[in-house]
C-alpha positions as CSV (number, residue, x, y, z in Angstrom):
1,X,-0.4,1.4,23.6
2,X,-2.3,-0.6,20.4
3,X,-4.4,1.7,18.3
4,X,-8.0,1.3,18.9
5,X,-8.9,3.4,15.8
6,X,-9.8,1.1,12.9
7,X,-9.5,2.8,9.1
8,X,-10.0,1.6,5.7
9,X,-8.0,2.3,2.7
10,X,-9.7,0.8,-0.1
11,X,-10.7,-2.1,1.4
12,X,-7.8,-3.0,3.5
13,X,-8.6,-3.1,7.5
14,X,-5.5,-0.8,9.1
15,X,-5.6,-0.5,13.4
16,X,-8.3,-1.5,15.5
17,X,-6.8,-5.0,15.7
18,X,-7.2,-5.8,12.5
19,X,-4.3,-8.1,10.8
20,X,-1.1,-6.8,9.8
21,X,-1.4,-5.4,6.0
22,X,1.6,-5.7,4.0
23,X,2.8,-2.2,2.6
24,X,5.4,-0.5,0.2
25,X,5.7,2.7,-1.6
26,X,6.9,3.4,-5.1
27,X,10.7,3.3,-6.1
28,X,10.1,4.8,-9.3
29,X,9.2,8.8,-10.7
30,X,6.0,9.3,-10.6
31,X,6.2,11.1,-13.6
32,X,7.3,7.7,-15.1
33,X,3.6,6.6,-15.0
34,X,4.6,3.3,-17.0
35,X,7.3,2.1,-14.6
36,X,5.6,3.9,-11.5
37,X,2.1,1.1,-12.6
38,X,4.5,-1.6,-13.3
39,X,6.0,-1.2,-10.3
40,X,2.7,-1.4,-8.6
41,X,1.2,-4.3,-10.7
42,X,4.9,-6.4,-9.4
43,X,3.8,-5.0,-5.5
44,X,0.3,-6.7,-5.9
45,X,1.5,-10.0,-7.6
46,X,4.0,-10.2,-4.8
47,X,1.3,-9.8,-1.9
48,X,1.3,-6.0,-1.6
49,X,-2.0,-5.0,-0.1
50,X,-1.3,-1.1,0.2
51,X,0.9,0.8,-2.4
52,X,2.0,4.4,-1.3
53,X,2.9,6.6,-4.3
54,X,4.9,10.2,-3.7
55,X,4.3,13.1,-5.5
């Protein structure tokens, strides 16, 4: 069954039919806040539109 719930995080359409967004999540400590952002920036350059962080 698709989901008929649309949500936005940011500005990025998830459900509802809306297109695929391309995820990832953090490889790094977050207390590393330098590698944890570089990480992120490197996500977005390659086409990331979502970037999950754990803390």
């Amino acid at each position: 069954m698709a989901s008929q719930v649309q949500i936005k995080v940011g500005g990025v359409a998830i459900g509802g039919g809306a297109p695929v967004a391309i995820q990832s999540m953090t490889l790094t400590p977050t207390r590393d806040v330098e590698a944890t952002t570089a990480q992120i920036a490197a996500l977005a350059s390659a086409g990331c539109e979502v970037v999950r962080c754990a803390v």
